[in-house]
N, C-alpha and C positions, 0 to 999 in steps of 0.2 A: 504493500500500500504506500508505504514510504517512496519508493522508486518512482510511484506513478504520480504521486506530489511533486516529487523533484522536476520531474520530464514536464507537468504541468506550467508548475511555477515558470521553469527554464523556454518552455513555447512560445511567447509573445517575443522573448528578446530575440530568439534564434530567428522567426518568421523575420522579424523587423530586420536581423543582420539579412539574409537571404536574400530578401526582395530589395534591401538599399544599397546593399553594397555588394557582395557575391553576381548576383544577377549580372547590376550594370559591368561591372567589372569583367566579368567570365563574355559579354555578350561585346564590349568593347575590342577583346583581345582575339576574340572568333571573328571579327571581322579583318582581321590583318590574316588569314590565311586562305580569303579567298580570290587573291591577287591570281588573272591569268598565267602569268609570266610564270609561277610557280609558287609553291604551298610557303615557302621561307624569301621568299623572295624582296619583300619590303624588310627583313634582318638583316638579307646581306645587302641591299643598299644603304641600310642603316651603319653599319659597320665598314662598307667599303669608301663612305663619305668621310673624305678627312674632317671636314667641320664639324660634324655631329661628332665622329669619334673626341674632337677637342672639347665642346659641350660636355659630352659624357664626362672626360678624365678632369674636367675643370669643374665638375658638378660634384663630382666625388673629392677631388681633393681639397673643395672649400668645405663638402660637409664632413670632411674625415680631419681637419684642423679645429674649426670647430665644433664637435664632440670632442677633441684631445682637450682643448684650450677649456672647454666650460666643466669637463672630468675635472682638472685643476683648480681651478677656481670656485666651481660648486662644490668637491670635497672643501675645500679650505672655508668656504663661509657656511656649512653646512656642521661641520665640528667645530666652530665656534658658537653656533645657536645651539646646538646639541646639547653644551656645555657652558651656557648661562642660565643664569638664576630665572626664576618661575617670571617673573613680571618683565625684564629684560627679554627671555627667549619669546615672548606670545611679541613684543616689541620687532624686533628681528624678524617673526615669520612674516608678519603684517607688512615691513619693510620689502622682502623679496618676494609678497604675492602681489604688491600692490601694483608691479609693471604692465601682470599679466590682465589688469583690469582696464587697460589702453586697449587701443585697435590694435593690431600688428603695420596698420599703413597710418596711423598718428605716429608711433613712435618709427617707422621707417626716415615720413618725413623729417621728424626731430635730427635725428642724424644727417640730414641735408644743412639742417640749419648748425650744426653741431662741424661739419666736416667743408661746406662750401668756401668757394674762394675769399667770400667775405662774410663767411660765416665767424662764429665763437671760437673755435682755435685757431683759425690764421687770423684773427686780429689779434688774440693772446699773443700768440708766437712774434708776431707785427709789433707789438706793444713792450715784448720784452727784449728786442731786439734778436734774436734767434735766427730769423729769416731776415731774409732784402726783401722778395716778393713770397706775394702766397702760393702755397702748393696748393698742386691738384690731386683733392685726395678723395673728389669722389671719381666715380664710374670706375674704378679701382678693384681690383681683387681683395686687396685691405678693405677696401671701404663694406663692401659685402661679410668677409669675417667680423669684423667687428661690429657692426649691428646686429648679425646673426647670434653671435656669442651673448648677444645683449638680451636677444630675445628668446632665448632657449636656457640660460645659466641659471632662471628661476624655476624652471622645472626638475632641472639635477639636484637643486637647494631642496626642493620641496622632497623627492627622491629618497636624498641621503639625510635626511633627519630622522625621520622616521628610522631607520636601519643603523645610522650613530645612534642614536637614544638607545637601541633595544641590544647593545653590547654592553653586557653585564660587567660593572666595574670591578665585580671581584675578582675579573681573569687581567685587568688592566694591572691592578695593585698587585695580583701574585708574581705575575710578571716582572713586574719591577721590585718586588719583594727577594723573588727569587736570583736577581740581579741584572735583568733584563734591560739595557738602560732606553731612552725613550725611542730613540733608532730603531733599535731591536726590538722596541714592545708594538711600535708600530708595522714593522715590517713584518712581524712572524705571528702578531692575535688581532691587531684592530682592521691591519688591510683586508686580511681573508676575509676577517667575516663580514667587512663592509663588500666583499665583492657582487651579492645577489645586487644591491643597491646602485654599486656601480655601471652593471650590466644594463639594468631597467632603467636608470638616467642615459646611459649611453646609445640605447637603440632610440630613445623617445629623441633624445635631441638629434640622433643621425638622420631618423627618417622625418623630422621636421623639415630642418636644413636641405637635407637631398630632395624634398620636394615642392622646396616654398616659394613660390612664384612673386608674391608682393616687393619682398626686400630687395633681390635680386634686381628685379626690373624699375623700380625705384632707384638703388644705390648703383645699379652693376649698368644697367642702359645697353647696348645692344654689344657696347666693348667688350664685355663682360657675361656673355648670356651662358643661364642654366637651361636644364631641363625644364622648368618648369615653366621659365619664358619661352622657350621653345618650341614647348607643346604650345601655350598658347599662340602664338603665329601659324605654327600651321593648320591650328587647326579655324580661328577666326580672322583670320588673314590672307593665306594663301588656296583655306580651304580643301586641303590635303588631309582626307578624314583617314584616309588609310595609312597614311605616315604620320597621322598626329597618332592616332591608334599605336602605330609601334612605338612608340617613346614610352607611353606608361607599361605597356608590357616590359620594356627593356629596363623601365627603373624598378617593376616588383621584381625582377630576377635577379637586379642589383643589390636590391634591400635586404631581398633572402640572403644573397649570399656573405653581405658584410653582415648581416647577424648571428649567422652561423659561423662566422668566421669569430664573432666575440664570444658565442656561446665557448666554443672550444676552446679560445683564452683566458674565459672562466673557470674550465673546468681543470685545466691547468693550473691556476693559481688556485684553486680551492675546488677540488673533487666532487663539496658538498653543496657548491654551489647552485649548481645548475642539475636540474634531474635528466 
């Protein structure tokens, strides 16, 4: 009777996945194999096009920077709210959710005004004599990292608190009891077990970044194009449904396989990590 509760309960969300996402998705990716030319045929023109190949490795390499870049940073502000006082930590989480309660294209723009020629850092830098003239540091490869790190570092914070908190300090203090100094107490009990955490902040902000269309095409502009600007050209622009079609097939096989590729980095640094 229990089982048929569960399966109950669990029916509206699964229908809901199915019909909104599975379906569109599966009925998207079916239509890139019905190219006369042949069944794979829009793959390997996908692949045999230097451009898109540059798109591809420039789509992966900003979202595989940052994910490294907000790992770093989200652990290091995530063990310091872990690890203040009751009225201070609710402070802190308030602080790092509160990004997320902007548009994602409010705060893109910010960073125009934040990064432009006559924006707030070239007049800083202008002001303290640093530079002669301003840099050009949007439509930039930087300029896309670093907004992106901006707007995913509160998800790994939110991530890894949860999962710092719930590392019992009696194994921190034996640790160093037993002579372990903070190097060692870090590397050998508090990393493992933060790793389940590490993982789930790492796929969420990869597969954000590798498929965010806004920031990109705001900060990055055609210099600069991802995937996700890319898809949208061709497929509201050039009207190439069947090569806009291969691009999101090419990024779910991308996503698999850089997540599979962390799962086994997890499973390597903590066995118990990852089932």
């Amino acid at each position: 009777m229990k089982n048929w509760t569960c399966w109950a309960l669990a029916a509206p969300a699964t229908i809901a996945v199915v019909v909104f996402l599975v379906i569109p998705v599966a009925s998207t990716i079916l239509t890139t194999f019905g190219d006369p030319k042949g069944v794979f045929a829009p793959y390997i023109a996908f692949y045999n096009s230097g451009f898109r190949r540059t798109v591809l490795y420039r789509t992966l390499e900003i979202a595989l920077i940052t994910t490294a870049i907000s790992l770093v940073l989200g652990f290091l502000a995530a063990w310091i709210v872990a690890n203040a006082p009751g009225r201070i930590k609710s402070i802190l989480i308030i602080a790092a959710v509160f990004p997320l309660l902007t548009g994602v294209v409010i705060r893109s723009f910010a960073w125009m005004i934040i990064l432009g020629k006559n924006g707030i850092l070239n007049s800083f830098l202008l002001w303290t004599g640093a530079i002669t003239e301003p840099l050009s540091m949007l439509y930039t490869e930087g300029a896309v990292i670093v907004a992106m790190v901006y707007l995913f570092t509160p998800l790994m914070i939110l991530t890894l608190v949860g999962v710092l908190e719930g590392i019992p300090q009696d194994l921190v203090q034996a640790s160093m009891s037993l002579g372990a100094g903070p190097a060692a107490t870090f590397r050998q009990v508090i990393f493992p077990l933060a790793v389940p955490g590490l993982i789930v902040g790492a796929v969420l902000v990869f597969t954000g970044s590798f498929t965010s269309y806004a920031t990109p095409q705001i900060l990055g502009g055609e210099q600069q194009m991802m995937m996700g600007t890319f898809l949208y050209q061709r497929a509201m622009v050039t009207f190439d449904w069947v090569g806009a079609s291969t691009i999101p097939a090419v990024m779910i096989v991308g996503t698999f396989a850089v997540v599979l590729v962390m799962s086994r980095i997890a499973q390597r640094l903590n066995p118990m990590a990852v089932s």
